[in-house]
N, CA, C and O atoms as a GROMACS GRO file, in nm:
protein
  540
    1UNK      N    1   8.652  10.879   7.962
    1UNK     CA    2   8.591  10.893   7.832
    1UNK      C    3   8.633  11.023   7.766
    1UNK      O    4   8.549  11.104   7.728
    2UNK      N    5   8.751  11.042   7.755
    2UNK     CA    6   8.797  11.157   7.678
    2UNK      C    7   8.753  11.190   7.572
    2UNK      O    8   8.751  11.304   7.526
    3UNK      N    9   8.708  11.075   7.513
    3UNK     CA   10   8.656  11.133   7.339
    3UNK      C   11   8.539  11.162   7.330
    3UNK      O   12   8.499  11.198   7.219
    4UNK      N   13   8.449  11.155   7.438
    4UNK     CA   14   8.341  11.183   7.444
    4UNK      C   15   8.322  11.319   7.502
    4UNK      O   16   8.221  11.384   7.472
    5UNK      N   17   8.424  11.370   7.592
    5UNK     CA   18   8.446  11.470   7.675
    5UNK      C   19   8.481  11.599   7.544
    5UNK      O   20   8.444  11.717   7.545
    6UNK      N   21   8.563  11.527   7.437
    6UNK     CA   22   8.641  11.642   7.374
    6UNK      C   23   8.520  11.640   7.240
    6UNK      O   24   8.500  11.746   7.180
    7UNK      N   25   8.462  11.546   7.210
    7UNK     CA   26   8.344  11.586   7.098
    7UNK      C   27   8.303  11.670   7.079
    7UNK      O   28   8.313  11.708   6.962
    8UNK      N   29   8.237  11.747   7.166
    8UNK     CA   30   8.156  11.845   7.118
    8UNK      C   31   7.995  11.800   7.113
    8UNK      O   32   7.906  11.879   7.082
    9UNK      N   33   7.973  11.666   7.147
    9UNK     CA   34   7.838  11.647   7.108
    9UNK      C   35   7.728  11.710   7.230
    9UNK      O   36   7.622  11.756   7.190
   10UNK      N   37   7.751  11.709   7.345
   10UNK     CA   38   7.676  11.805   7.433
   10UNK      C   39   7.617  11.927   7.375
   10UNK      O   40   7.499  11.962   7.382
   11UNK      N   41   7.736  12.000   7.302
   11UNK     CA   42   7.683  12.156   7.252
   11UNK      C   43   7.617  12.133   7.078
   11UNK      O   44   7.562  12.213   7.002
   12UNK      N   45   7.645  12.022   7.067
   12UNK     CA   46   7.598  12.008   6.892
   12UNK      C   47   7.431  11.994   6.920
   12UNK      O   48   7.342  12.062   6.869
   13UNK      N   49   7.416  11.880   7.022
   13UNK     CA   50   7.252  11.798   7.021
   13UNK      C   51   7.204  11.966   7.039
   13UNK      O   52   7.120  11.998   6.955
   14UNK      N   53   7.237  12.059   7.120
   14UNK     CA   54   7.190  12.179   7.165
   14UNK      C   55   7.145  12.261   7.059
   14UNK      O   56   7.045  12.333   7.067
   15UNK      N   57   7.231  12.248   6.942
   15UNK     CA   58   7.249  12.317   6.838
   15UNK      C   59   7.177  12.230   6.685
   15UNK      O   60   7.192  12.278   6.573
   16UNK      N   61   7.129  12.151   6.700
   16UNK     CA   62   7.078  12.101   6.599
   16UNK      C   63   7.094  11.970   6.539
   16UNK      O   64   7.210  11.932   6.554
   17UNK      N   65   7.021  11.883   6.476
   17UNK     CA   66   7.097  11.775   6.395
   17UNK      C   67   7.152  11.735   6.348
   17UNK      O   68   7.180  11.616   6.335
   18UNK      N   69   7.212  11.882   6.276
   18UNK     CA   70   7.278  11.884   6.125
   18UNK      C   71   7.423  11.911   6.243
   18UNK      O   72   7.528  11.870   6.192
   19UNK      N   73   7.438  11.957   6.353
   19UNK     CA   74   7.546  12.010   6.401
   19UNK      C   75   7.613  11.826   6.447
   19UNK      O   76   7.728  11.782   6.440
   20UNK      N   77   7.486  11.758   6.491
   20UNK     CA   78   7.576  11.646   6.568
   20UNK      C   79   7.631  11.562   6.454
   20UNK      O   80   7.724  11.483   6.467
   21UNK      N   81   7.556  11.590   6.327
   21UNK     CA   82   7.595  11.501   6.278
   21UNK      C   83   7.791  11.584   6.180
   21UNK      O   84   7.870  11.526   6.105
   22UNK      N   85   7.792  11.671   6.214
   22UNK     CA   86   7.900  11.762   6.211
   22UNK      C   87   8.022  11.754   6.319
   22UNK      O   88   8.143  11.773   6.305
   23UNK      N   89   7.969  11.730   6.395
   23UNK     CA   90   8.077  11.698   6.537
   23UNK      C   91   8.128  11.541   6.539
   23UNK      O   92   8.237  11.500   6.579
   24UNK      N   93   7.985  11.441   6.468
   24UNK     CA   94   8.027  11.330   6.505
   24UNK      C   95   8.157  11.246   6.426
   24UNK      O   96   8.173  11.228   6.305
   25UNK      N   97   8.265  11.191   6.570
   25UNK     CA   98   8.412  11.196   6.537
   25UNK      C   99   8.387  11.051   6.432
   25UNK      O  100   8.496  11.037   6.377
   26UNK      N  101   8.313  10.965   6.392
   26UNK     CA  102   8.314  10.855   6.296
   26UNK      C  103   8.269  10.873   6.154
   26UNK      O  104   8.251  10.992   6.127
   27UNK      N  105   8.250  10.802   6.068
   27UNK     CA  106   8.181  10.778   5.958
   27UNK      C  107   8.053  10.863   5.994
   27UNK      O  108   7.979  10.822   6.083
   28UNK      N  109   8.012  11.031   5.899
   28UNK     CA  110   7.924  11.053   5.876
   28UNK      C  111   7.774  10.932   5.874
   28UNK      O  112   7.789  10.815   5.839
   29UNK      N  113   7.657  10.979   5.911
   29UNK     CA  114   7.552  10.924   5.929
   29UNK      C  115   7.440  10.979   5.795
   29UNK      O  116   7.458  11.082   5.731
   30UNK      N  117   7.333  10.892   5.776
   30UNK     CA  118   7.216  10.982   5.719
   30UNK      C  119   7.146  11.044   5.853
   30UNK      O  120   7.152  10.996   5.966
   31UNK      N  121   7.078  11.160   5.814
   31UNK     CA  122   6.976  11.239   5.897
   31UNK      C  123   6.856  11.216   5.809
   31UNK      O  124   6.850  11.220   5.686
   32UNK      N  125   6.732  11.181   5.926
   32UNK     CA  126   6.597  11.214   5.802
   32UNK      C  127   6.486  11.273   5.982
   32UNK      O  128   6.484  11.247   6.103
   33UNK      N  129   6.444  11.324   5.925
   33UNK     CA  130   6.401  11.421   6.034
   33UNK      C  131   6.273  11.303   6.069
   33UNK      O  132   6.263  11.218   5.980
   34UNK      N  133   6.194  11.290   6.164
   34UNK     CA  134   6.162  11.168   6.246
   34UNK      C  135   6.217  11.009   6.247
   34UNK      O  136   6.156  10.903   6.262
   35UNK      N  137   6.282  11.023   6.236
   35UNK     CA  138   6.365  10.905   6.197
   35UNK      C  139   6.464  10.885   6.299
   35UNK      O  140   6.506  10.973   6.373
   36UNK      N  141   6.503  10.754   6.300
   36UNK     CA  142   6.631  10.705   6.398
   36UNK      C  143   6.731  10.698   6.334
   36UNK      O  144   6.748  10.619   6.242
   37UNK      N  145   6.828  10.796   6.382
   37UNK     CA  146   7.022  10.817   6.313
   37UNK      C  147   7.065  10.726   6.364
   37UNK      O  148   7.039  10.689   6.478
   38UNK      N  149   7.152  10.664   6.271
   38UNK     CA  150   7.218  10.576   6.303
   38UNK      C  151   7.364  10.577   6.245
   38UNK      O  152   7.384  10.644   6.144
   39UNK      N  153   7.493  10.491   6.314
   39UNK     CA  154   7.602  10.549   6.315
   39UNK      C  155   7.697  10.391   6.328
   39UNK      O  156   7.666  10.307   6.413
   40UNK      N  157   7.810  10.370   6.233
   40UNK     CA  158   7.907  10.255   6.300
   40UNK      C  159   7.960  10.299   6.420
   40UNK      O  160   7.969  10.418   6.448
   41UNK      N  161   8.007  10.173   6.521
   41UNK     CA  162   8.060  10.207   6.656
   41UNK      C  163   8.149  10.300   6.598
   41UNK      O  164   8.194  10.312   6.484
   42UNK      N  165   8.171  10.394   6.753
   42UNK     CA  166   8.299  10.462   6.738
   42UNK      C  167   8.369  10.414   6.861
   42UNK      O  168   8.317  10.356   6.955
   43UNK      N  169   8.477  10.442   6.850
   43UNK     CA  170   8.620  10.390   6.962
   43UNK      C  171   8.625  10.493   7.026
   43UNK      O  172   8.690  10.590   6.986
   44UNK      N  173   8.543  10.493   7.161
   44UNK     CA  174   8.630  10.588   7.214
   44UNK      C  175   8.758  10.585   7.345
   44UNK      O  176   8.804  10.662   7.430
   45UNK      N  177   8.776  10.440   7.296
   45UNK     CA  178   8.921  10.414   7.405
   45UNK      C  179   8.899  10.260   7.297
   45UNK      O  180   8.808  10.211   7.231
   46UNK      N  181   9.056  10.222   7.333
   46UNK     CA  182   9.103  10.089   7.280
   46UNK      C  183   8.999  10.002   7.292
   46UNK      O  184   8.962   9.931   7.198
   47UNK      N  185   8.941  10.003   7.419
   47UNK     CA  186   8.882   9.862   7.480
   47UNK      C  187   8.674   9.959   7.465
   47UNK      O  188   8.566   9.913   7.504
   48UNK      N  189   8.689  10.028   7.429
   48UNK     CA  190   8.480  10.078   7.462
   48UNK      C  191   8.490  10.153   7.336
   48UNK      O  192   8.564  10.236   7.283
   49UNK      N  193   8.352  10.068   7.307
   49UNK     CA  194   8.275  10.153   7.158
   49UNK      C  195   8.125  10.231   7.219
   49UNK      O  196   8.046  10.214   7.312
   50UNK      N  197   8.140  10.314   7.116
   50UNK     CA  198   7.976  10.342   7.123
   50UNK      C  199   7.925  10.373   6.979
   50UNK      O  200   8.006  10.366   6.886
   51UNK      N  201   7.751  10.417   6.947
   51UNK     CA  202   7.720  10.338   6.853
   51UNK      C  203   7.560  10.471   6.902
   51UNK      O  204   7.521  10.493   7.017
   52UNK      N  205   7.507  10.530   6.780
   52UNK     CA  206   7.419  10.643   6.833
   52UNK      C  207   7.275  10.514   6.809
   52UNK      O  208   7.246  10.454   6.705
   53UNK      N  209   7.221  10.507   6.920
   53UNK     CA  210   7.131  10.417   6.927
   53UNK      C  211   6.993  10.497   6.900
   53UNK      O  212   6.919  10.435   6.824
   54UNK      N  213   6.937  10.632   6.949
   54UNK     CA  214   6.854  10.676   6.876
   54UNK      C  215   6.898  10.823   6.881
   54UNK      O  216   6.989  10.867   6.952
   55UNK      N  217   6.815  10.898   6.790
   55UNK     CA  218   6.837  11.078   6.780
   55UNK      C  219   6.714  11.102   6.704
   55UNK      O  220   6.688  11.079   6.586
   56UNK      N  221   6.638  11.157   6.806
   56UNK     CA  222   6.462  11.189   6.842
   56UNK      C  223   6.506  11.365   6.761
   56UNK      O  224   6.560  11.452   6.829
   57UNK      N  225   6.466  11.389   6.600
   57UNK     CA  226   6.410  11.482   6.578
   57UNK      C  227   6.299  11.568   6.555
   57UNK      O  228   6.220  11.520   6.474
   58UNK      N  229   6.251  11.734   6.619
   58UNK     CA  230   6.153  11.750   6.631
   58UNK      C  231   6.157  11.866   6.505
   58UNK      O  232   6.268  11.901   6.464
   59UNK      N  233   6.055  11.913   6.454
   59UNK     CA  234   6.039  12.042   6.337
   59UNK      C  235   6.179  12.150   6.365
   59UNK      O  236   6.214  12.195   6.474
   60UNK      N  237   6.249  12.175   6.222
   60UNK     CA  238   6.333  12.271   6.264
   60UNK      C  239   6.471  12.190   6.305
   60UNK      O  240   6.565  12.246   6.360
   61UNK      N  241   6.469  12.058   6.271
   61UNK     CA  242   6.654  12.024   6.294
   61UNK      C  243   6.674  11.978   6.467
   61UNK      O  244   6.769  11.916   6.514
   62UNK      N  245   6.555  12.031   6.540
   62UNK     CA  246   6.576  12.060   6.688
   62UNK      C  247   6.611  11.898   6.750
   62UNK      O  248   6.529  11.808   6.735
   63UNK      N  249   6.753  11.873   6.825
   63UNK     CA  250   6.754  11.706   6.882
   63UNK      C  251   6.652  11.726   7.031
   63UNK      O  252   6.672  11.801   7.127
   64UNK      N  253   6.559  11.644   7.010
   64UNK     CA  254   6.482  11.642   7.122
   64UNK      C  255   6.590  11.552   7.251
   64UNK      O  256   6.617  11.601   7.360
   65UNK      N  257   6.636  11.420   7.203
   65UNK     CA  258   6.674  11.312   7.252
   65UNK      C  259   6.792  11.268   7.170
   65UNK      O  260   6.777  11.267   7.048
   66UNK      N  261   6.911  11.229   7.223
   66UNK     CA  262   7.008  11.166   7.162
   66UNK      C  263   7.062  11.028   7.260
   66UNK      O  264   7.097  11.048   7.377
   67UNK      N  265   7.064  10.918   7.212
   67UNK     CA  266   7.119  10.783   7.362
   67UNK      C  267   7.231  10.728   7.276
   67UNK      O  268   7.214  10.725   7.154
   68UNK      N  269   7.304  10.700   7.310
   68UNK     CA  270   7.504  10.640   7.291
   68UNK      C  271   7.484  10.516   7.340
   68UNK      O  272   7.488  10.538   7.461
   69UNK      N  273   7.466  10.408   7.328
   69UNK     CA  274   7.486  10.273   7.358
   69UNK      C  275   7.637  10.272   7.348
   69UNK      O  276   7.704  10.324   7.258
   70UNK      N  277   7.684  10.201   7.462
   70UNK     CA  278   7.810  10.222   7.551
   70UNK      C  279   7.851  10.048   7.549
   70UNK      O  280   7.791   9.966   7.619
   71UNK      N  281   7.950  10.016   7.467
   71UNK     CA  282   8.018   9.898   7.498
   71UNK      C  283   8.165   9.837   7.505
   71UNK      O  284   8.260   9.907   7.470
   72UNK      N  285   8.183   9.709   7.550
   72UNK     CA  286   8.335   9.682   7.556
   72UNK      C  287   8.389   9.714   7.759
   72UNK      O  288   8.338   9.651   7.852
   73UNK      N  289   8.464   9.790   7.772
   73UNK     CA  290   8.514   9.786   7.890
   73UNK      C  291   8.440   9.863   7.948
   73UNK      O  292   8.360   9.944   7.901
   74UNK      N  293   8.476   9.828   8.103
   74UNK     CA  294   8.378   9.896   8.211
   74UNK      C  295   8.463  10.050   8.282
   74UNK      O  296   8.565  10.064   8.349
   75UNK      N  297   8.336  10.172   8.216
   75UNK     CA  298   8.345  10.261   8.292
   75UNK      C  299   8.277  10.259   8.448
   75UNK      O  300   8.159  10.224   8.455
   76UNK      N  301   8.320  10.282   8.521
   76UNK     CA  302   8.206  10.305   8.656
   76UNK      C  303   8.220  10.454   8.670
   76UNK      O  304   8.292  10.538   8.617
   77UNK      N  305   8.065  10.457   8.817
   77UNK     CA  306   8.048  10.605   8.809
   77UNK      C  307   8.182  10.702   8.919
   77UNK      O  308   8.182  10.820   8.952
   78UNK      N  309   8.284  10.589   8.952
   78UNK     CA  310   8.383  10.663   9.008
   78UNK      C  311   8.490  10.725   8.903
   78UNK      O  312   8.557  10.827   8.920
   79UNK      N  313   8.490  10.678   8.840
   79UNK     CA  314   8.556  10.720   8.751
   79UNK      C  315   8.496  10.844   8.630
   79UNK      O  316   8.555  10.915   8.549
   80UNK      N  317   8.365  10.829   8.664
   80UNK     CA  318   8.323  10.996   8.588
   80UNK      C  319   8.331  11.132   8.681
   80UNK      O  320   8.368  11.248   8.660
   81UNK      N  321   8.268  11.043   8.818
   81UNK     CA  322   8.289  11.134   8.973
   81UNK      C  323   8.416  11.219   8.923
   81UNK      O  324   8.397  11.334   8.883
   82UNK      N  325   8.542  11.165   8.925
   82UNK     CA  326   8.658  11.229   8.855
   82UNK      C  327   8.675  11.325   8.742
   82UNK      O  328   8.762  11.412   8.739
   83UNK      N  329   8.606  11.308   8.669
   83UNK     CA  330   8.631  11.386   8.551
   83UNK      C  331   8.531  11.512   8.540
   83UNK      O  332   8.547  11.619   8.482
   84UNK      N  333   8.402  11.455   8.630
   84UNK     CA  334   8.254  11.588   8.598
   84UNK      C  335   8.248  11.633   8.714
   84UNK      O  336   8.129  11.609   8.735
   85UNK      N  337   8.287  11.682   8.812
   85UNK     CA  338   8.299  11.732   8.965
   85UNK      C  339   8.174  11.746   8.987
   85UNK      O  340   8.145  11.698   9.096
   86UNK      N  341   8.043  11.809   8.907
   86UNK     CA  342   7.889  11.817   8.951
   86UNK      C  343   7.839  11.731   8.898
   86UNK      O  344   7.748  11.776   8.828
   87UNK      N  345   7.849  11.590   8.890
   87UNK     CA  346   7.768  11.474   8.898
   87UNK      C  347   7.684  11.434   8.957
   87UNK      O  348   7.711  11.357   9.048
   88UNK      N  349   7.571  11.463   8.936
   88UNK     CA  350   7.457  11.409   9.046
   88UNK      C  351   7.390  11.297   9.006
   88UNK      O  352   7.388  11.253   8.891
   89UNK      N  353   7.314  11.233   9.140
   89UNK     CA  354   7.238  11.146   9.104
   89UNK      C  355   7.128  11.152   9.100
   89UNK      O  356   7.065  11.209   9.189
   90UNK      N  357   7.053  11.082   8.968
   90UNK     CA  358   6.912  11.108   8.905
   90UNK      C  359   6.834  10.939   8.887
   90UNK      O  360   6.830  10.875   8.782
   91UNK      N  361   6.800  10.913   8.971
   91UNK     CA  362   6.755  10.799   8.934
   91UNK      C  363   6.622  10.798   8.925
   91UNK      O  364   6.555  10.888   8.977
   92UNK      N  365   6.576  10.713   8.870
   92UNK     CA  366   6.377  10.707   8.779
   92UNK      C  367   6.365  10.582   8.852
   92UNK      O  368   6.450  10.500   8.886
   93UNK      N  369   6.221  10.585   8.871
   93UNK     CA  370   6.173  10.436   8.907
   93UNK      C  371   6.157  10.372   8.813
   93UNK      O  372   6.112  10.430   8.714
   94UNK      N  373   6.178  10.271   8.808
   94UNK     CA  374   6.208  10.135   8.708
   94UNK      C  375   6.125  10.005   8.791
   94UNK      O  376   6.184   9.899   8.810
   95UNK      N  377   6.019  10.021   8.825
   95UNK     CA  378   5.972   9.871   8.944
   95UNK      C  379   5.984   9.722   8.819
   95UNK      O  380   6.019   9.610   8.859
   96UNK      N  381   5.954   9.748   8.690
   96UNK     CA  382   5.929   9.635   8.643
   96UNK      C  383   6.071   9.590   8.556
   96UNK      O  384   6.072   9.496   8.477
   97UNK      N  385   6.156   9.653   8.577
   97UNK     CA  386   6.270   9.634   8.521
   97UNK      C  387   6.376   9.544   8.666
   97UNK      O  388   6.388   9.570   8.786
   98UNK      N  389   6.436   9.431   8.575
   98UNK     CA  390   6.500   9.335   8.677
   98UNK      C  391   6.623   9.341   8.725
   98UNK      O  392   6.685   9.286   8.817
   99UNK      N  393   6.662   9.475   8.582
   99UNK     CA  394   6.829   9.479   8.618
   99UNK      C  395   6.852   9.603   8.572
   99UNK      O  396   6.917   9.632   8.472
  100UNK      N  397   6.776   9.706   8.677
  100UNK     CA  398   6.720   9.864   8.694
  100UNK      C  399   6.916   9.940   8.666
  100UNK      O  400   7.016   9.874   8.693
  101UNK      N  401   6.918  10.034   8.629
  101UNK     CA  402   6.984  10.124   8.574
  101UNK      C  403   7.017  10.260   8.657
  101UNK      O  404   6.920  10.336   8.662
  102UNK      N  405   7.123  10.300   8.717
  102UNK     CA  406   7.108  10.395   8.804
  102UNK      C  407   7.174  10.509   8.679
  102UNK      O  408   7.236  10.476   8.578
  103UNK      N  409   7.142  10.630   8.718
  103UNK     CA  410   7.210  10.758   8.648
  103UNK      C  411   7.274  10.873   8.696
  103UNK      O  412   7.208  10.956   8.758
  104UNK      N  413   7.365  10.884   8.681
  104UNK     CA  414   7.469  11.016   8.711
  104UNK      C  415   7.425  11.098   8.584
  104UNK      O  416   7.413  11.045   8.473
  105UNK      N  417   7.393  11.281   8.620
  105UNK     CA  418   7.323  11.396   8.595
  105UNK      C  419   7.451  11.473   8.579
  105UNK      O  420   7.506  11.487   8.689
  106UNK      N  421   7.525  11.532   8.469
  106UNK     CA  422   7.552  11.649   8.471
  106UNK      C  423   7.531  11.729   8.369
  106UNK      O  424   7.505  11.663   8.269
  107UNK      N  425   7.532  11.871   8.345
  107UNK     CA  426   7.488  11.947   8.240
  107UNK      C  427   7.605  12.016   8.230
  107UNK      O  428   7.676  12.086   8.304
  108UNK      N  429   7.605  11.966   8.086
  108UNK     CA  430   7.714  12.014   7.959
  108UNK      C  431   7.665  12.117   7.867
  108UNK      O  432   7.561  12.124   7.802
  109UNK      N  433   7.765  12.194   7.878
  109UNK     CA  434   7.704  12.297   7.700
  109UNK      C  435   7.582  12.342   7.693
  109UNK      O  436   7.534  12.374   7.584
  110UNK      N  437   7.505  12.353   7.822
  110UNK     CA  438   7.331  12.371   7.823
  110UNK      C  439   7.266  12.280   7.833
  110UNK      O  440   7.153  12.292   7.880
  111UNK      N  441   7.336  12.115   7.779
  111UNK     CA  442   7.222  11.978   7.814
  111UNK      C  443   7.260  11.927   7.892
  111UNK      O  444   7.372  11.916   7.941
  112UNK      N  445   7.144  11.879   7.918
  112UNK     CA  446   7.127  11.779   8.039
  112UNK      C  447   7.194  11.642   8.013
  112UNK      O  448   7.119  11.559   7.961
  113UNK      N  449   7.321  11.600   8.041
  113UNK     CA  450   7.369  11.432   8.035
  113UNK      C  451   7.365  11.386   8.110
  113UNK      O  452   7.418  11.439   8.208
  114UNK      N  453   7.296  11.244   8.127
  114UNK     CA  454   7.247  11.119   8.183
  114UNK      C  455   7.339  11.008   8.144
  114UNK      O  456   7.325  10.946   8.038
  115UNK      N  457   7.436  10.982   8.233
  115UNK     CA  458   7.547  10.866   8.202
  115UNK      C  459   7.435  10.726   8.290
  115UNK      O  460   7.403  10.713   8.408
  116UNK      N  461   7.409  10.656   8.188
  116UNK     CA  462   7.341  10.546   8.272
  116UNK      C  463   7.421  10.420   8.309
  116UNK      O  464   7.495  10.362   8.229
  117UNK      N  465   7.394  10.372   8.472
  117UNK     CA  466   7.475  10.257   8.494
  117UNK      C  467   7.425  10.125   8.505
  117UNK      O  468   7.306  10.122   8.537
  118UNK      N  469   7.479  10.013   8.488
  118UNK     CA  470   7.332   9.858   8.534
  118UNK      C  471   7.367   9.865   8.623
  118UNK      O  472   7.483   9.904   8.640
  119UNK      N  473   7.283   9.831   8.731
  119UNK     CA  474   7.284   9.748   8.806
  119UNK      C  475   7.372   9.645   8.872
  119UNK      O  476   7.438   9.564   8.807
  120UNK      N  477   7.370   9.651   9.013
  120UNK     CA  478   7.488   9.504   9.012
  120UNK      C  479   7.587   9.549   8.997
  120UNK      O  480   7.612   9.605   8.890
  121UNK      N  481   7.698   9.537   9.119
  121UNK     CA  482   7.869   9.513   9.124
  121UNK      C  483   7.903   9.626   9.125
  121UNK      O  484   7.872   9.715   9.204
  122UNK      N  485   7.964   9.627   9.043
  122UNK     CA  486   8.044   9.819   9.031
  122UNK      C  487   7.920   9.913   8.942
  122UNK      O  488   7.872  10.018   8.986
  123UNK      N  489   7.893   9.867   8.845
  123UNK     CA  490   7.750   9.909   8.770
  123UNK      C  491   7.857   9.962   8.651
  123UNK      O  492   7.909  10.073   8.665
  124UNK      N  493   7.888   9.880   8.535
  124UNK     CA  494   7.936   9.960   8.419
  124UNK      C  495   7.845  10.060   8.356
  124UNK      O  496   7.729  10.075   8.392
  125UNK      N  497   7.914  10.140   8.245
  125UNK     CA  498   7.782  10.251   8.205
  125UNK      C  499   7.757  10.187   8.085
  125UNK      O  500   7.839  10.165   7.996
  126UNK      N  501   7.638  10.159   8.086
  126UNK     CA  502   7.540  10.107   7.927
  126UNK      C  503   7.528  10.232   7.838
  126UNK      O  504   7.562  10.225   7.720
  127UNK      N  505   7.494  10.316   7.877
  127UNK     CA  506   7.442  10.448   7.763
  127UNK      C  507   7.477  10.561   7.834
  127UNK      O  508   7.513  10.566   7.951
  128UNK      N  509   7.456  10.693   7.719
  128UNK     CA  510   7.502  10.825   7.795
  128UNK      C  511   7.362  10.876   7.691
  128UNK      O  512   7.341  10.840   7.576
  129UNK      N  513   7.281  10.969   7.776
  129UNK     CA  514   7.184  11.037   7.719
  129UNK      C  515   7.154  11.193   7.707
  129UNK      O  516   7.116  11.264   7.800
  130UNK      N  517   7.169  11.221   7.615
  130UNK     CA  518   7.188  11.415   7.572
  130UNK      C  519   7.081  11.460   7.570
  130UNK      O  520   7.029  11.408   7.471
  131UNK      N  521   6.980  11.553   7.634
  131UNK     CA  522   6.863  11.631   7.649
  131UNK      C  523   6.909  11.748   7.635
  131UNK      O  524   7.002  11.785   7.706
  132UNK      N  525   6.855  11.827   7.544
  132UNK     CA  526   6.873  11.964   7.524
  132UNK      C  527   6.775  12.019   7.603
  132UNK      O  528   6.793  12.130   7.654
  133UNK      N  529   6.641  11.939   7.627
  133UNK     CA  530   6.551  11.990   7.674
  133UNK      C  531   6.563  11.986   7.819
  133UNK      O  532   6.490  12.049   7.895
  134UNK      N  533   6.626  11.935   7.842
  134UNK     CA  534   6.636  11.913   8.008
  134UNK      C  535   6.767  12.008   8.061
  134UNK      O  536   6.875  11.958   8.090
  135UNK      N  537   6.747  12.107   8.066
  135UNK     CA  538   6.846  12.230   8.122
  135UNK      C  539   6.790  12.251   8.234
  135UNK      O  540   6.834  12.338   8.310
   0.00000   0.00000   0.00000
């Protein structure tokens, strides 16, 4: 996921709303402060889009929460293993969920990213999640 790697959006969510929406490599977005940003897919390889599924603002511009809905071809978590050398694993209990989601942890730029995987087989990654708050 190079284009996600070379964005900048790790250190933007850190830095404000107005910053991600400054970094972000597609078609500018509206911002409205409690509100859900929203964004056309972006390409970030031939074959996988992503698409800003929510961006949780709090008083002051601050991104509480940012999630990337992740589609098209399958990343697995060996292939991030490769690229983030401190990848850890963070997984949440999920009991009522049928097709539970595992997560690889590393911190970028000061946030906390949560690459989430499904379930099942190799486990492609569904979403990538940016916490500023989670340092």
């Amino acid at each position: 996921m190079p284009a996600l790697h070379r964005s900048g959006l790790a250190a933007a969510a850190a830095q404000g709303g107005q910053a991600v929406v400054r970094q972000w490599p597609g078609r500018p977005f509206p911002l409205v402060r409690g509100a859900d940003a929203g964004s056309d897919p972006l390409a970030l390889a031939p074959d996988l889009q992503t698409s800003i599924a929510e961006m949780r603002l709090a008083e002051g511009d601050a991104v509480q929460l940012m999630v990337l809905k992740v589609q098209g071809g399958c990343i697995t978590p060996d292939e991030l293993i490769g690229r983030y050398a401190r990848l850890e694993n963070a997984d949440f209990p999920q009991p009522d969920n049928p097709d539970p989601v595992r997560y690889r942890v590393v911190h970028l730029d000061g946030v906390r990213v949560s690459f989430g995987f499904l379930g099942g087989g190799p486990g492609c990654l569904a979403h990538v999640v940016f916490n500023p708050q989670g340092r």
